[in-house]
N, C-alpha and C positions, 0 to 999 in steps of 0.2 A: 462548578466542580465542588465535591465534598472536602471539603477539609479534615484533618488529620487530629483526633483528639488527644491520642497520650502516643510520647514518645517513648524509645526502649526504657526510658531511662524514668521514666512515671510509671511503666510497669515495673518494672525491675524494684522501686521502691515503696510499690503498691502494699500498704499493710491491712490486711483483714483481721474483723472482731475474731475473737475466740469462743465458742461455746464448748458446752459437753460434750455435746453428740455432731462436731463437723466433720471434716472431712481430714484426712492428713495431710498435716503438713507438709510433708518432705513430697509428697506425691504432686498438690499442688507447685509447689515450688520450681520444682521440677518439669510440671509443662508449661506453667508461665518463663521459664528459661529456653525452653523451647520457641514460646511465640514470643520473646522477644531476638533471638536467632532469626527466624523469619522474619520479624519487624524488621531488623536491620538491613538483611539482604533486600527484601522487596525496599527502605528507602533508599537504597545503594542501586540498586537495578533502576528506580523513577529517575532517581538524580542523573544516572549514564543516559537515559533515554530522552531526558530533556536536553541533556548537552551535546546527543545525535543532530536533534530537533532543531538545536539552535546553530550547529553545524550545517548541516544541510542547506538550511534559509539561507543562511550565509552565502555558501556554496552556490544556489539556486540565485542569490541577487546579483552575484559577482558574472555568474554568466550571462552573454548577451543572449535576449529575446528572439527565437526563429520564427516566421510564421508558420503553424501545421493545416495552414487551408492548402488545398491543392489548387493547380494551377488551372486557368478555364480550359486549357488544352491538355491537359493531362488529370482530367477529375480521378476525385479515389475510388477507387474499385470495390470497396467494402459500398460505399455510397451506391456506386451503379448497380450492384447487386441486386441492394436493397429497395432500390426505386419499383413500385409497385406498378408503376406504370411503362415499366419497359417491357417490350414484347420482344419475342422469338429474330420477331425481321429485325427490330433494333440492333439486335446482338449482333445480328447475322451480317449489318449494315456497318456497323463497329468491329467486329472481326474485319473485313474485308479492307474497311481503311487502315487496318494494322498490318494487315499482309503487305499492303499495297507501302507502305512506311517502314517496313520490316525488308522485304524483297526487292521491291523497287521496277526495276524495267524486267527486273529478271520473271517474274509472272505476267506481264504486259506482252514480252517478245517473245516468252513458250505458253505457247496453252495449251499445253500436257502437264502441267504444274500446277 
């Protein structure tokens, strides 16, 4: 991570040479007041963001661990999707035992259903 070279308050007391022919003063002065305004803000916004960060963690260790694997009888359907090796009749063979787990004797005893 880059580290932070001057704070507001290094610029803010930043003194430049003086020549003939520089630049004005009041003019400089005046946008380096500027970026130290934005200096402040952006370390005012780091500083909330890491104490989101360290919240959160926090938050995140306090809760108990769930597991997100699916179950072998109930696999995740983004998964079955995506298995390349599933064909038409698989589906068709997976649809049918969901009917049949869904419906029950009720499409067993009419087949008009």
């Amino acid at each position: 991570m880059a580290s932070i070279i001057f704070s507001a308050k290094d610029i803010f007391e930043q003194e430049f040479g003086r020549e003939v022919r520089g630049y004005s003063k009041v003019e400089v002065d005046e946008f380096l007041d500027d970026v130290i305004k934005d200096y402040e803000t952006y370390a005012a916004l780091v500083k909330s963001l890491r104490q989101e960060i360290a919240d959160l963690k926090e938050e995140l260790a306090r809760k108990p661990q769930v597991s997100s694997a699916p179950s072998p009888s109930h696999p995740d359907p983004i998964d079955v999707a995506a298995s390349s090796s599933m064909t038409n009749f698989d589906i068709l063979k997976r649809l049918n035992r969901l009917e049949k787990e869904v419906f029950g004797k009720q499409i067993l005893d009419n087949p008009d259903l």
